[in-house]
C-alpha positions in Angstrom: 118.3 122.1 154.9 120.9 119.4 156.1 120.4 117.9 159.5 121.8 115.4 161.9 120.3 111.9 161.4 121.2 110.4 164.9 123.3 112.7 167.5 124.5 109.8 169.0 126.3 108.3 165.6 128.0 111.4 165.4 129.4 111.7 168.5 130.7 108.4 168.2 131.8 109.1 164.8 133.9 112.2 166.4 134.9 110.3 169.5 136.5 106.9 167.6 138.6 109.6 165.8 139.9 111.5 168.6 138.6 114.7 168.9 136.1 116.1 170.8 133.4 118.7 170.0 135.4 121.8 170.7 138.3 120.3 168.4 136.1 119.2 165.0 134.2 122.6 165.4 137.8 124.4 165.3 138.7 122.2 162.5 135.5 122.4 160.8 135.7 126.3 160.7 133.0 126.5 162.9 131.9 127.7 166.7 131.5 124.7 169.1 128.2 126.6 170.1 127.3 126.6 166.3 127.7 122.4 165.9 126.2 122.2 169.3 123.2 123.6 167.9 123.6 121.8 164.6 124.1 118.3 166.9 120.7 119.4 168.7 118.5 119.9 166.1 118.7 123.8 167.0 120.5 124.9 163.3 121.0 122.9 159.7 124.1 122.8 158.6 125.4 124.1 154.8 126.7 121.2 152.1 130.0 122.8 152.3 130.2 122.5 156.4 128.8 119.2 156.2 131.2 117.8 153.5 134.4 119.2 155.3 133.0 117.4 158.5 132.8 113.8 156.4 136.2 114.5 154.8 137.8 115.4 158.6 136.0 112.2 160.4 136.6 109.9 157.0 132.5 108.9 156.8 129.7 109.0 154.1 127.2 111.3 154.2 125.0 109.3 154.4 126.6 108.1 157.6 126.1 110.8 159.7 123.4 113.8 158.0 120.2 113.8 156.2 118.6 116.4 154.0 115.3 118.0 155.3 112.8 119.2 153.1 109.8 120.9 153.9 
């Protein structure tokens, strides 16, 4: 499964490129209640979501998800 690392860097990873939430989720493909829940902790997030969410706010992966193994 692919989480968040930190909520906060990637909040401020969508703020500093100007969009909020609502607008990344849109351009993501995605519900703003769906990345809500992925920001929370709540959902994981597929490679192919989180790699079009890098490629929209210009980051690693690294930067901004971790993968969770259990």
């Amino acid at each position: 499964m692919i989480g968040v690392k930190s909520k906060n860097a990637f909040l401020e990873a969508i703020y500093k490129n100007g969009y909020s939430l609502t607008h990344l989720a849109e351009k993501a493909g995605m519900s703003q209640s769906n990345l809500s829940n992925v920001l929370g902790g709540r959902n994981g997030i597929s490679p192919k979501k989180a790699k079009v969410i890098i490629g929209i706010l210009s980051v690693e992966f690294d930067d901004l998800f971790c993968v969770i193994t259990k």
